[in-house]
N, C-alpha and C positions, 0 to 999 in steps of 0.2 A: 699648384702654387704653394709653396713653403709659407708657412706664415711663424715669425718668432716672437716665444714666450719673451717681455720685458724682465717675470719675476722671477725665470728659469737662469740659477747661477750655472755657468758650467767650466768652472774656473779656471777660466782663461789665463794667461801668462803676460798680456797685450795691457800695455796703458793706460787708459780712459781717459787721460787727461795731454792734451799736445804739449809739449814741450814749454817749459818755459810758463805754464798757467794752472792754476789750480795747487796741487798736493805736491807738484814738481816745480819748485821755484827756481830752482838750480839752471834748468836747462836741459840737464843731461838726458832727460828722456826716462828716469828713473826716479822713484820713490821709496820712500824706507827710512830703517833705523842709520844713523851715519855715524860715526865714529866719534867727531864734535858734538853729537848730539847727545851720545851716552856720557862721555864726559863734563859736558855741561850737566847734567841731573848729575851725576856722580859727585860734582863740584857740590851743587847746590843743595843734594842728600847729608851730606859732609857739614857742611854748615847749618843745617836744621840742627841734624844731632848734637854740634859742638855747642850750641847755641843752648839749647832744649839742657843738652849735659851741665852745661856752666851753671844755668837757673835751677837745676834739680841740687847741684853742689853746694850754691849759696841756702837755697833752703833745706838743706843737712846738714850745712856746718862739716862739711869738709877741708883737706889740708888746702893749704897754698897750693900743692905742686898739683892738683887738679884743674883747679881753676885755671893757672897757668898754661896748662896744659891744652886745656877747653878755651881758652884763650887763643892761644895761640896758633889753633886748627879752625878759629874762627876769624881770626882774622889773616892767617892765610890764603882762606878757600874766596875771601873776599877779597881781598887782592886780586888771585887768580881770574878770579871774573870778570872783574874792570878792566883787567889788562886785555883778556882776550874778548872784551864787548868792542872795548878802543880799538885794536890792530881788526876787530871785523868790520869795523866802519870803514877805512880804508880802501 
């Protein structure tokens, strides 16, 4: 009689989760990094810094065209997210 280790990895290639439950919400029978999902951090990396940048410029008294600048890659990346949070509700 075979008996199997629970703690023994032996890194299977196989699923653990059916379809559609758990870490696979999709369905597809697949998990992982996805392409909207690097994107979104990417969006949301974007906007920390621009954000983080704008507040490090006001307290050094940097040009306008910073600020601007840091502005306006903060309120781009915030745009982008609402649009693509809205059209994912859909």
């Amino acid at each position: 009689m075979t008996t199997t280790d629970p703690y023994r990895l032996d890194g299977g290639a196989e699923n653990p989760y059916p379809a559609g439950t758990g870490a696979d919400r999709d369905g597809t029978g697949r998990d992982g990094v996805t392409k909207d999902g690097i994107v979104r951090t990417a969006l949301w990396l974007a906007l920390v810094i621009s954000t983080v940048g704008n507040m490090a410029a006001s307290f050094g008294a940097a040009s306008t065209e910073v600020h601007l600048v840091c502005g306006a890659v903060t309120a781009l990346c915030a745009t982008v997210l609402v649009v693509r949070h809205l059209r994912g509700r859909r």
